[in-house]
PQR file of N, CA, C, O and H, with PARSE charges and radii, in Angstrom:
ATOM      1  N   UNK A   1      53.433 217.190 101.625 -0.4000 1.5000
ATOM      2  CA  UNK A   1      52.382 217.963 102.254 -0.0000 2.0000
ATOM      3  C   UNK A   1      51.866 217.256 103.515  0.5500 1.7000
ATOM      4  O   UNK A   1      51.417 217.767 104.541 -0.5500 1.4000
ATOM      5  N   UNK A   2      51.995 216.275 103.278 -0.4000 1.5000
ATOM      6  CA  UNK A   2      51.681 215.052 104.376 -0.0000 2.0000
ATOM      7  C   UNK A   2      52.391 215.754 105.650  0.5500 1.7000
ATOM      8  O   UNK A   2      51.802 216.248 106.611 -0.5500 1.4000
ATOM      9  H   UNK A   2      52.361 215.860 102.445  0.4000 1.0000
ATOM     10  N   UNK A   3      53.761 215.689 105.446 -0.4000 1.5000
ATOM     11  CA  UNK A   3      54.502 215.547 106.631 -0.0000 2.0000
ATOM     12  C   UNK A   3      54.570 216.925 107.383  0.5500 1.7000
ATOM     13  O   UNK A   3      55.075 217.005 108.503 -0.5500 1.4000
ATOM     14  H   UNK A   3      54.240 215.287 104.665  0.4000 1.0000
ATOM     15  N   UNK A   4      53.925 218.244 106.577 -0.4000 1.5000
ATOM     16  CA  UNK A   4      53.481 219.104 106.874 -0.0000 2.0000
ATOM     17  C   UNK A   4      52.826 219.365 107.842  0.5500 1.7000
ATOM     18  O   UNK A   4      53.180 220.060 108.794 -0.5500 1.4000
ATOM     19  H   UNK A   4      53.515 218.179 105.667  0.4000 1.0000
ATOM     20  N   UNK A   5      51.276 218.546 107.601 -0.4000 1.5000
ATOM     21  CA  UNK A   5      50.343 218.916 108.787 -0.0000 2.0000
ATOM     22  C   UNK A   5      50.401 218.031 109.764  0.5500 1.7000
ATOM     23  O   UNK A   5      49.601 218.301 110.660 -0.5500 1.4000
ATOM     24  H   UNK A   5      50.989 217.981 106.827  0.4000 1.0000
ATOM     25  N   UNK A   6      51.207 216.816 110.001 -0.4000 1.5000
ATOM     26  CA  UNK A   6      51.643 216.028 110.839 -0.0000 2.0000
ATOM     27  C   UNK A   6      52.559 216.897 111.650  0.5500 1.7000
ATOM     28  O   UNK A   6      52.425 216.902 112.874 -0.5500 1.4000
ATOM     29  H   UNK A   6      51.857 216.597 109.273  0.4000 1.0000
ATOM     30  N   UNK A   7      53.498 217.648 111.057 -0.4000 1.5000
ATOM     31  CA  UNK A   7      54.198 218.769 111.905 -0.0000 2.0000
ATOM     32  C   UNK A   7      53.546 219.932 112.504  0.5500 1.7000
ATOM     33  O   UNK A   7      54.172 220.553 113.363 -0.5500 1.4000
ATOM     34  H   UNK A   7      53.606 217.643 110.063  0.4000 1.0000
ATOM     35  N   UNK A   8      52.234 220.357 112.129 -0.4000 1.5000
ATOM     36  CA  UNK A   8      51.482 221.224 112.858 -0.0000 2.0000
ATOM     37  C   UNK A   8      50.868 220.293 113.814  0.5500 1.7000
ATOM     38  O   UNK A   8      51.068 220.531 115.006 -0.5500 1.4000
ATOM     39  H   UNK A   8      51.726 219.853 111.431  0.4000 1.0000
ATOM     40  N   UNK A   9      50.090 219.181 113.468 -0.4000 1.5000
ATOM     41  CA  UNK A   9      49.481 218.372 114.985 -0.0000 2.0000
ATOM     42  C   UNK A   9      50.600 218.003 115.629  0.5500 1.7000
ATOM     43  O   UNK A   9      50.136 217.314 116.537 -0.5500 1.4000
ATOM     44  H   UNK A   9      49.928 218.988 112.500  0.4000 1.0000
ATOM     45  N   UNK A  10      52.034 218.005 115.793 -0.4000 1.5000
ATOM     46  CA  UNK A  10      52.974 218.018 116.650 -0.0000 2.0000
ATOM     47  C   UNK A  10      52.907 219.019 117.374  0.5500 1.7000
ATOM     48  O   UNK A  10      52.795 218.684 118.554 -0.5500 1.4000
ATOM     49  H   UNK A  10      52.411 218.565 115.056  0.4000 1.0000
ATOM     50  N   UNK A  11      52.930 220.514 117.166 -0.4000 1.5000
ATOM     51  CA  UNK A  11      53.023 221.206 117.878 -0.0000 2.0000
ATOM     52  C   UNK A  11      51.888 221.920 118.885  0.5500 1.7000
ATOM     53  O   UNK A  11      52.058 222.852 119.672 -0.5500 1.4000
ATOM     54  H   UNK A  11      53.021 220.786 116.208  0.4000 1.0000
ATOM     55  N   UNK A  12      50.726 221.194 118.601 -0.4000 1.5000
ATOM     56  CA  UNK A  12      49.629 221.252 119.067 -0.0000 2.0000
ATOM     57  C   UNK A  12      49.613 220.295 120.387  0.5500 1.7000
ATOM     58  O   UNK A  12      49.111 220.664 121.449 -0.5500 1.4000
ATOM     59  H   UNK A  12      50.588 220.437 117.963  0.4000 1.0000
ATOM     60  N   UNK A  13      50.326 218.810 120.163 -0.4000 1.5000
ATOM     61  CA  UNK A  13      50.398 217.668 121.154 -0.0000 2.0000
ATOM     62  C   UNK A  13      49.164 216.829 120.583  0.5500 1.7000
ATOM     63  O   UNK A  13      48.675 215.909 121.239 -0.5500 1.4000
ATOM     64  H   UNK A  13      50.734 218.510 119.301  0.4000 1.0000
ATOM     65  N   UNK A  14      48.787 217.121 119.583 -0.4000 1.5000
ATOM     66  CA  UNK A  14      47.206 216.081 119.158 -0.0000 2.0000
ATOM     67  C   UNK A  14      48.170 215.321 118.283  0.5500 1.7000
ATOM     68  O   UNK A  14      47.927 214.120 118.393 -0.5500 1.4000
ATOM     69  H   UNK A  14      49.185 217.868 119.050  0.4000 1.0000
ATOM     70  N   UNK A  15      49.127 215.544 117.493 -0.4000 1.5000
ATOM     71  CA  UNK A  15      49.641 214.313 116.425 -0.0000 2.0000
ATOM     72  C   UNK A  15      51.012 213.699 117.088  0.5500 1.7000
ATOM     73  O   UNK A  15      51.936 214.428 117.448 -0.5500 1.4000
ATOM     74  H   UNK A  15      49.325 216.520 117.404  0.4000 1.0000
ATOM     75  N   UNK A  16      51.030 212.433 117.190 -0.4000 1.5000
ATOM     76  CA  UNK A  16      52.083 211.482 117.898 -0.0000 2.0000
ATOM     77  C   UNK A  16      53.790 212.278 117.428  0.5500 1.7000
ATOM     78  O   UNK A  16      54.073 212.633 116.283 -0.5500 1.4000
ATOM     79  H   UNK A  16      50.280 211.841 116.898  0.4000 1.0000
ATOM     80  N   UNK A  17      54.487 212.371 118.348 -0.4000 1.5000
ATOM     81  CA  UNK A  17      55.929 213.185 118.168 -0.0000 2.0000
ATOM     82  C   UNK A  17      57.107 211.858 117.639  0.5500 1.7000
ATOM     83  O   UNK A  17      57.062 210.629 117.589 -0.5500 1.4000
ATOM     84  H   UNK A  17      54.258 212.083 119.277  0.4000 1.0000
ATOM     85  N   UNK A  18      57.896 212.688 117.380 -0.4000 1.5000
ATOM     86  CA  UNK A  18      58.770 211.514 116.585 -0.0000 2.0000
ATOM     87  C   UNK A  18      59.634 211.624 117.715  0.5500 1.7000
ATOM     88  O   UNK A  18      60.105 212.578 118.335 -0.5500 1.4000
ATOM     89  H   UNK A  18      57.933 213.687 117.421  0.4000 1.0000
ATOM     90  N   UNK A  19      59.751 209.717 117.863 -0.4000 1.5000
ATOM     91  CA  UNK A  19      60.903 209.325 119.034 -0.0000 2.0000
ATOM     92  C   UNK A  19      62.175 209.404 118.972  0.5500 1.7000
ATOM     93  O   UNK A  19      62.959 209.038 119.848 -0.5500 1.4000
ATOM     94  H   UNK A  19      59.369 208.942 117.360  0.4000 1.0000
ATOM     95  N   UNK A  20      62.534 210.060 117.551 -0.4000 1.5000
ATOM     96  CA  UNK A  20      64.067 210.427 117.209 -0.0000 2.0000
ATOM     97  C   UNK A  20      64.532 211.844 117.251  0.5500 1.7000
ATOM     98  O   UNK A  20      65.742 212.052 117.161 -0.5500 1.4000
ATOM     99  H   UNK A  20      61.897 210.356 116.840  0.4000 1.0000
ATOM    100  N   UNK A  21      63.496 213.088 117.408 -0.4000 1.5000
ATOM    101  CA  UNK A  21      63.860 214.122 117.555 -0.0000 2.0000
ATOM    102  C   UNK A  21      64.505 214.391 118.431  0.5500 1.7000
ATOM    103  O   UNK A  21      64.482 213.665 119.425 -0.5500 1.4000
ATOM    104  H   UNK A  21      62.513 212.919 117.480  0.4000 1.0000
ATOM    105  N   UNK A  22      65.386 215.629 118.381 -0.4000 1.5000
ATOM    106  CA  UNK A  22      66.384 215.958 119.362 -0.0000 2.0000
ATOM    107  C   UNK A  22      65.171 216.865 120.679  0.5500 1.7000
ATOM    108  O   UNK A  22      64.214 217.620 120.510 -0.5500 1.4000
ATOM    109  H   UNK A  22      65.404 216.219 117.574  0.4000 1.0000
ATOM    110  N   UNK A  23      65.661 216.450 121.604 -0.4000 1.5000
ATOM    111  CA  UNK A  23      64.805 216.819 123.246 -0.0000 2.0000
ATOM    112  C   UNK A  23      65.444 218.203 123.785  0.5500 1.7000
ATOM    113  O   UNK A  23      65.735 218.263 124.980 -0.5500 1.4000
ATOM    114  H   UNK A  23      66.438 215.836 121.741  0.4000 1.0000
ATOM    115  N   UNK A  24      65.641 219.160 123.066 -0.4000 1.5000
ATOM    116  CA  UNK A  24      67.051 220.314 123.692 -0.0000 2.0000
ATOM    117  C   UNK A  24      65.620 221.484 124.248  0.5500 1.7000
ATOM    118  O   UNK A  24      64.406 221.483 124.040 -0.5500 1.4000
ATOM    119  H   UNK A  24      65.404 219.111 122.096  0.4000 1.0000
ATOM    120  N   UNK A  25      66.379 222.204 124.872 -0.4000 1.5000
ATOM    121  CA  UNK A  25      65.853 223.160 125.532 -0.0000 2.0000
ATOM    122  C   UNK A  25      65.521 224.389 124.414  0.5500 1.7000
ATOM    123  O   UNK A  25      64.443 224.976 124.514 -0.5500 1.4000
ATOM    124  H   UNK A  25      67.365 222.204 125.041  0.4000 1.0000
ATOM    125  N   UNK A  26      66.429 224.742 123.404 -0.4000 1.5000
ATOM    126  CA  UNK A  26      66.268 225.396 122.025 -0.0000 2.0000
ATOM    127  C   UNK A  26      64.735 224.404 121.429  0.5500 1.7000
ATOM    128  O   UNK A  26      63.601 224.835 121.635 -0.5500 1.4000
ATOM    129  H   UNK A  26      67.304 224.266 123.323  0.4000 1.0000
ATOM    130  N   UNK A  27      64.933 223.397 120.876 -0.4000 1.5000
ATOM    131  CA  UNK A  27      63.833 222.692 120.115 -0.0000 2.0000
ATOM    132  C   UNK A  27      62.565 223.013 120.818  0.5500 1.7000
ATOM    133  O   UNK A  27      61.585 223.371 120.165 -0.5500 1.4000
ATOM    134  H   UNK A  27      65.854 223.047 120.708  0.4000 1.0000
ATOM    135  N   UNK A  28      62.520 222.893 122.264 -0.4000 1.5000
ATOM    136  CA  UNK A  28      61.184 223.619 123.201 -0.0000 2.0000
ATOM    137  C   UNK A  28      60.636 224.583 122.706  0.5500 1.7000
ATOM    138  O   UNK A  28      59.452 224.710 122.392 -0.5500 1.4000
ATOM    139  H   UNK A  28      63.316 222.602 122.795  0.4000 1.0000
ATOM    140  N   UNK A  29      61.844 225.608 122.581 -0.4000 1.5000
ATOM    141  CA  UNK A  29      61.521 226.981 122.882 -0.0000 2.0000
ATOM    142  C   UNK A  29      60.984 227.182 121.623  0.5500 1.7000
ATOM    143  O   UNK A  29      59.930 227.818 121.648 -0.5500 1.4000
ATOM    144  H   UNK A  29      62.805 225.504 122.836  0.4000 1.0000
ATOM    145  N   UNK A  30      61.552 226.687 120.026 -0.4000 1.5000
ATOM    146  CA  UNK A  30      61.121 226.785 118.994 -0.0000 2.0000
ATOM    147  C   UNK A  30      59.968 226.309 118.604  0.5500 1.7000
ATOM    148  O   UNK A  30      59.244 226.695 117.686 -0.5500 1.4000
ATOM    149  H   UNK A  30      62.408 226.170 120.006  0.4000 1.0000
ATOM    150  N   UNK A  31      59.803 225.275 119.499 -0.4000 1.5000
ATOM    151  CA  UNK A  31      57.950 224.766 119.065 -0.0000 2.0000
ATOM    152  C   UNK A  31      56.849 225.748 119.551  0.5500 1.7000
ATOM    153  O   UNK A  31      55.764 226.084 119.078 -0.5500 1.4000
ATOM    154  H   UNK A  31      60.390 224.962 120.245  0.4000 1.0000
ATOM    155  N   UNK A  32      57.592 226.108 120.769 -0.4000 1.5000
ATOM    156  CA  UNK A  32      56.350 227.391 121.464 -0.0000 2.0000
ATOM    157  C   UNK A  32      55.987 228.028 120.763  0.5500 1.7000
ATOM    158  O   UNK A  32      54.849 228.267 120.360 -0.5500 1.4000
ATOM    159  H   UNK A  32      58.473 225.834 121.153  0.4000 1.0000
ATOM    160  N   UNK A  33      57.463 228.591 120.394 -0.4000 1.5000
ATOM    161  CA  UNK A  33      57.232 229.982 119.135 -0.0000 2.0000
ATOM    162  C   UNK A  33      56.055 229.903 117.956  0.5500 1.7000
ATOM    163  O   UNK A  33      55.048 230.517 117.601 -0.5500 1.4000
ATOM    164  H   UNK A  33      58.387 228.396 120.722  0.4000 1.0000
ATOM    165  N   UNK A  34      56.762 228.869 117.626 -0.4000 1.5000
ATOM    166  CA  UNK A  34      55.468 228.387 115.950 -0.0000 2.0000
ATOM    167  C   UNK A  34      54.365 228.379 116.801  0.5500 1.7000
ATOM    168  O   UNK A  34      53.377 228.942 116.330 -0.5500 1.4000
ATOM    169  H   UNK A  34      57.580 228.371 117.914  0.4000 1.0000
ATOM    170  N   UNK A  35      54.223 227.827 118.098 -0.4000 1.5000
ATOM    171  CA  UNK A  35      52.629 227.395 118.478 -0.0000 2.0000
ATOM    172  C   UNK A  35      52.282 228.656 118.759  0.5500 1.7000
ATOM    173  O   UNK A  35      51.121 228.867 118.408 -0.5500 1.4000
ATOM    174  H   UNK A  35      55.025 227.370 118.481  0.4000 1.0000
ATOM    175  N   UNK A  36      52.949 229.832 119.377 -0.4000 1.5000
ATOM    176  CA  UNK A  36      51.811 230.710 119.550 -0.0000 2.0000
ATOM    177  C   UNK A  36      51.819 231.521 118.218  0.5500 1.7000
ATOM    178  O   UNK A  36      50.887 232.325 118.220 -0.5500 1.4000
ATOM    179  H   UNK A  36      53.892 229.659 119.662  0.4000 1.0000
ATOM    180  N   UNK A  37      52.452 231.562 117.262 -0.4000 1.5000
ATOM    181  CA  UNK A  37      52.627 232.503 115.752 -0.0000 2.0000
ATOM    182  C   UNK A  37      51.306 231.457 115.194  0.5500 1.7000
ATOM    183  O   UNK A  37      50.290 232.127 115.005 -0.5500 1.4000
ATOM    184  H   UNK A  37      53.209 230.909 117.260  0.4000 1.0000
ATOM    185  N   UNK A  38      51.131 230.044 114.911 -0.4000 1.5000
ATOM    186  CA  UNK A  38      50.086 229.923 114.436 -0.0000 2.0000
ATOM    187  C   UNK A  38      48.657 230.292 114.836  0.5500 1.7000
ATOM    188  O   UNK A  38      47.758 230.666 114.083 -0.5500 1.4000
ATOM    189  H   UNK A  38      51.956 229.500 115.063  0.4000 1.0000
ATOM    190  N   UNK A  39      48.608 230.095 116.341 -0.4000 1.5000
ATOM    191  CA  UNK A  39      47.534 230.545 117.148 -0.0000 2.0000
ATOM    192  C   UNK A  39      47.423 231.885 116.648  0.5500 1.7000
ATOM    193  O   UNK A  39      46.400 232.125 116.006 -0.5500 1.4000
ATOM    194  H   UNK A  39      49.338 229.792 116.953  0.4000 1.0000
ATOM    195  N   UNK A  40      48.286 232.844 116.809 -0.4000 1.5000
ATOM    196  CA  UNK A  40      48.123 234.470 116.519 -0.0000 2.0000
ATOM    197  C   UNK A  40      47.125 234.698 114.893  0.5500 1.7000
ATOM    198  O   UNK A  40      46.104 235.383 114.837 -0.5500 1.4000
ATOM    199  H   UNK A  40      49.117 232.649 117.330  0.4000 1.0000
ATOM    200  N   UNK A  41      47.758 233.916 113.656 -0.4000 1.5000
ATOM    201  CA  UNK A  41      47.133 233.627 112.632 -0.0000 2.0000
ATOM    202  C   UNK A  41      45.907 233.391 112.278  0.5500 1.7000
ATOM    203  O   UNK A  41      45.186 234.064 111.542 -0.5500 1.4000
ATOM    204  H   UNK A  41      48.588 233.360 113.702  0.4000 1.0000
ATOM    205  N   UNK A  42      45.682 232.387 112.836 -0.4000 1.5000
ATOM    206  CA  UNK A  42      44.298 231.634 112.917 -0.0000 2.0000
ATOM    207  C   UNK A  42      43.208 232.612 114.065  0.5500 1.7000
ATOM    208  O   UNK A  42      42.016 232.309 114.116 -0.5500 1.4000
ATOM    209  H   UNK A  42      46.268 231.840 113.434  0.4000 1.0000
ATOM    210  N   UNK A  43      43.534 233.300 114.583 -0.4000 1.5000
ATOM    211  CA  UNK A  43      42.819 234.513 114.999 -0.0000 2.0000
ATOM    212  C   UNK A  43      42.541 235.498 114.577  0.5500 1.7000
ATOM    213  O   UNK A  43      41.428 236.002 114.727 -0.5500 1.4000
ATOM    214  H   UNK A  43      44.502 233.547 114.541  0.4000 1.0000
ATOM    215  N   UNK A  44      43.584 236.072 113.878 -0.4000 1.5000
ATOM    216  CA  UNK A  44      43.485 236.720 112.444 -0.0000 2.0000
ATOM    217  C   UNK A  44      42.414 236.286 111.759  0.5500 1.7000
ATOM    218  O   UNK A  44      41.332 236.868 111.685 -0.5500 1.4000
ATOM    219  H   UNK A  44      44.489 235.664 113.756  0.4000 1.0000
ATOM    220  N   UNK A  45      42.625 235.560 111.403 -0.4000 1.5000
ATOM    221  CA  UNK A  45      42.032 234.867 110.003 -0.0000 2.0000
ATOM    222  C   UNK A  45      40.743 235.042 110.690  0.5500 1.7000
ATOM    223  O   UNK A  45      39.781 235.556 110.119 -0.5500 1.4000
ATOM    224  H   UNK A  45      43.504 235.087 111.463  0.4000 1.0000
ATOM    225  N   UNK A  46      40.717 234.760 111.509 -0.4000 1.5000
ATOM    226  CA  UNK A  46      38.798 234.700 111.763 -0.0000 2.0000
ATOM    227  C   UNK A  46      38.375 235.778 112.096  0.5500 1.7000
ATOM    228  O   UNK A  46      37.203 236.069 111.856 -0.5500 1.4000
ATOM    229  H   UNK A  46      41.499 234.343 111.973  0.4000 1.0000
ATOM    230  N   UNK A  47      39.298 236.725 112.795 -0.4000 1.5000
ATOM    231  CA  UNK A  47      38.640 238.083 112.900 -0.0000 2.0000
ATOM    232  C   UNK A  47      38.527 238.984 111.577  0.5500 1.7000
ATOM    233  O   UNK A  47      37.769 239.954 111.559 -0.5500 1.4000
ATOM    234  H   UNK A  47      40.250 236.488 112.990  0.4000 1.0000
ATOM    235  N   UNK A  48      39.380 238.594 110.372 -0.4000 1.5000
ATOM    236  CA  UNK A  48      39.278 239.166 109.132 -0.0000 2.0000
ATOM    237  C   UNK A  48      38.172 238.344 108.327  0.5500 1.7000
ATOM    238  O   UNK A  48      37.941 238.930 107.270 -0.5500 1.4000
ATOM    239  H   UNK A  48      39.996 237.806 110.387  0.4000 1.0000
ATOM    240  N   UNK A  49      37.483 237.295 108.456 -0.4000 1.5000
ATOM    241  CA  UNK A  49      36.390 236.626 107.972 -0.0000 2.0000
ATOM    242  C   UNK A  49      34.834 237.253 108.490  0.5500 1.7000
ATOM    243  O   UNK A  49      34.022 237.854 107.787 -0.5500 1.4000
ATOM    244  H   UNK A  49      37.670 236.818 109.315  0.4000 1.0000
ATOM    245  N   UNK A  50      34.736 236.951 109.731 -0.4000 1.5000
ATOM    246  CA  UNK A  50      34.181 237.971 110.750 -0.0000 2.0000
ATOM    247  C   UNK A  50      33.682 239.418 110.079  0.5500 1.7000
ATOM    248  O   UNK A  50      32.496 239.721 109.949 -0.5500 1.4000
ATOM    249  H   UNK A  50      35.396 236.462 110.302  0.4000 1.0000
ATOM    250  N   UNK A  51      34.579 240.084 109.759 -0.4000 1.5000
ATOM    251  CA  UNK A  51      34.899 241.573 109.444 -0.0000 2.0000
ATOM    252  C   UNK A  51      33.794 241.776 107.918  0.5500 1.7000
ATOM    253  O   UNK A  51      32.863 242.551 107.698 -0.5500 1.4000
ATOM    254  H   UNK A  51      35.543 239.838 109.864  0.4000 1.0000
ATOM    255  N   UNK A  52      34.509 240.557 106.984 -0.4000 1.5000
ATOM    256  CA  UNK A  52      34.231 239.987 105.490 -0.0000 2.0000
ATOM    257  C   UNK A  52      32.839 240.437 105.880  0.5500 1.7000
ATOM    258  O   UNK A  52      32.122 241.385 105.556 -0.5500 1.4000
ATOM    259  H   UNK A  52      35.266 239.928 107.162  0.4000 1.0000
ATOM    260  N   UNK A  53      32.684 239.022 106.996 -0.4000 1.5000
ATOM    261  CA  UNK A  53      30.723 238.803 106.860 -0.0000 2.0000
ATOM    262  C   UNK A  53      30.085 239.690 106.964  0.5500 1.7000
ATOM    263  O   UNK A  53      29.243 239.980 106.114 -0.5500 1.4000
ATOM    264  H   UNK A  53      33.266 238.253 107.259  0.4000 1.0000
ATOM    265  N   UNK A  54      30.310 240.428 108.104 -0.4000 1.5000
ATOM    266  CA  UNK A  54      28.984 241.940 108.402 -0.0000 2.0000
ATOM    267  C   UNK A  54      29.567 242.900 107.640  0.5500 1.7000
ATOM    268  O   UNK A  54      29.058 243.952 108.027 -0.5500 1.4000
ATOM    269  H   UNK A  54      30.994 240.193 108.795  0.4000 1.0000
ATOM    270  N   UNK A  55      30.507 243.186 106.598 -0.4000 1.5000
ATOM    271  CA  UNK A  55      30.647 244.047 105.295 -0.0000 2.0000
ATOM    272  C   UNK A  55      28.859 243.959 104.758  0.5500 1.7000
ATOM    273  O   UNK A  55      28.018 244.854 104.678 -0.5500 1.4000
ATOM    274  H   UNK A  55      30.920 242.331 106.284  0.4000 1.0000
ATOM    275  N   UNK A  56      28.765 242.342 104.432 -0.4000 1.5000
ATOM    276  CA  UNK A  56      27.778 242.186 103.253 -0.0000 2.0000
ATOM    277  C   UNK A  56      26.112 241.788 104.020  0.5500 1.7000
ATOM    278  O   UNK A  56      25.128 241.610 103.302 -0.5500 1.4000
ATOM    279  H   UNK A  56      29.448 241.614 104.496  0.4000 1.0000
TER
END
């Protein structure tokens, strides 16, 4: 689980990157991806919390 959220602060640039990963133009493009799919989520999530609160 550890190595989990160490892999989300990677793709953020806040958690230190590993000096052995491969540097390819694919691996780029795939970190973007996750970075903006989590961003998209976590916007979600708060606009469906948001939503929760002024229900009650």
């Amino acid at each position: 689980m550890k190595r989990f959220w160490q892999q989300i602060l990677r793709y953020f640039y806040i958690g230190k990157g590993d000096p052995n990963a491969p540097k390819t133009r694919y691996v780029a493009m795939m970190h973007g991806m996750n970075r903006i799919s989590i961003i998209v989520f976590l916007i979600a999530l708060i606009v469906m919390i948001i939503r929760l609160i002024r229900k009650h």
